[in-house]
N, C-alpha and C positions, 0 to 999 in steps of 0.2 A: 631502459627503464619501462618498465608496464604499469601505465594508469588505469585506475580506475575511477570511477564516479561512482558515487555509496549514497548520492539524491538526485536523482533524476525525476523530472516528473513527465510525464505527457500526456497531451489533449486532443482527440479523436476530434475528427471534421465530421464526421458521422453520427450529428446526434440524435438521430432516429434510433439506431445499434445502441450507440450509447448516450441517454438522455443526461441534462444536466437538474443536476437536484444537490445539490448542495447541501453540508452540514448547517441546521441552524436555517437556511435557506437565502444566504447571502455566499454567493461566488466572489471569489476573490479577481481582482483588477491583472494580477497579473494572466491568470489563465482565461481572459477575457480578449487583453489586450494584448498577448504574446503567444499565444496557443502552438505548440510545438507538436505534431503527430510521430507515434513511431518511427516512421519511416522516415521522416524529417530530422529526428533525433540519432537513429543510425546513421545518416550522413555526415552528419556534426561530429560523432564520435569518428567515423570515418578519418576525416578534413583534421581533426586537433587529435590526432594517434592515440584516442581515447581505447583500450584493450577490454573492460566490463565494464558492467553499470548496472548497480542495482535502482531497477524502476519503482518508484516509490507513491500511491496511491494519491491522486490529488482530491479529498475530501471536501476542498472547498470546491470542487467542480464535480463530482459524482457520488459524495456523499460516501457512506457504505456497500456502495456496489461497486466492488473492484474489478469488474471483466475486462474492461480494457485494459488493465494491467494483466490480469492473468491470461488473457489471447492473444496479447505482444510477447508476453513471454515463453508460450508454448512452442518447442520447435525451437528455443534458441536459446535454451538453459544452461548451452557453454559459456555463453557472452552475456547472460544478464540471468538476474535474479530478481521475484517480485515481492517485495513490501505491502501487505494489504492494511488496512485500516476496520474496525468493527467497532459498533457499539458496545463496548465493554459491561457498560450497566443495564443492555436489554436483556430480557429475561433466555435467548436465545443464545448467548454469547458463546459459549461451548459452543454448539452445533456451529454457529459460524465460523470459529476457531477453526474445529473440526474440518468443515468444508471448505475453506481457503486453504489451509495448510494442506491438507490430505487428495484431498481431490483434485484442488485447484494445481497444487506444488507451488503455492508460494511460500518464499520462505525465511519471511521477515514480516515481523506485527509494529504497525507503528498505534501505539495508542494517541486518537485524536479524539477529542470532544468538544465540543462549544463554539465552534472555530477556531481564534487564536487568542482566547482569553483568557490571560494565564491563572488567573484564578482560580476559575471554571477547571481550568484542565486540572490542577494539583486536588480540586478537591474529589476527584474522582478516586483516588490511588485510596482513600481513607475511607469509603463508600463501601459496604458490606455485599452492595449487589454486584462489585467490581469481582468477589473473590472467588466465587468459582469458574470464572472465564482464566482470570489468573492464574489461577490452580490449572487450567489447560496447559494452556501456554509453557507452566513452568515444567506439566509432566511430557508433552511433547519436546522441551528443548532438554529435558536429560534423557530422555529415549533415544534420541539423534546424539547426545554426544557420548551414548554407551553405547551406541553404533557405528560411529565417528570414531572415538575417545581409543 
């Protein structure tokens, strides 16, 4: 049987490379007190017969800058795939779309806002400035599945 892992998160010891800035500006306890790096992370998968893992942006510790997910993942796109996170309702959201999916090759959006306030987060989806980052996202993932498909 081949596992995979479909959330994974990890946390750079390098935070000069990668600062922490948090969504909202509160980090969350576990990526404080549990910080797992790449390379730490491939061990684990190692050690418990883990076969992929998509890495998945930790927002409450780098906010919308996903690089150290997209430089863990370059070079190793057999074994894992990357999940970025963007401000949906900045006025840049396309272009970031753009630039993570395209450039970066990641290739999974997790929409995160507010932290983990669930309120916050559902009232986004109903937000007019959400809709043309949306509208990326939606034409990017039917370009891939009629290239895919």
């Amino acid at each position: 049987m081949r596992i995979i892992d479909i959330h994974l998160h990890i946390i750079s010891a390098d935070t000069a490379r990668y600062p922490v800035v948090p969504v909202d500006g509160v980090r969350s306890d576990w990526s404080k007190e549990r910080p797992t790096g790449f390379e730490e992370a491939v061990a684990g998968m190692d050690e418990a017969g883990i076969w992929k893992a998509a890495i998945v942006q930790s927002s409450t510790t780098y906010g919308y800058d996903n690089s150290y997910v997209a430089d863990s993942v370059a070079g190793n796109t057999r074994r894992f795939t990357g999940v970025f996170s963007i401000d949906i309702q900045a006025d840049d959201a396309v272009e970031k779309v753009r630039y993570w999916a395209k450039e970066r090759k990641l290739t999974g959006l997790r929409l995160f806002s507010h932290g983990s306030t669930p309120e916050l987060q559902a009232a986004m989806f109903t937000d007019p400035k959400t809709f043309h980052g949306l509208e990326e996202v939606q034409a990017l993932v039917c370009r891939c599945a009629s290239l895919c498909g």
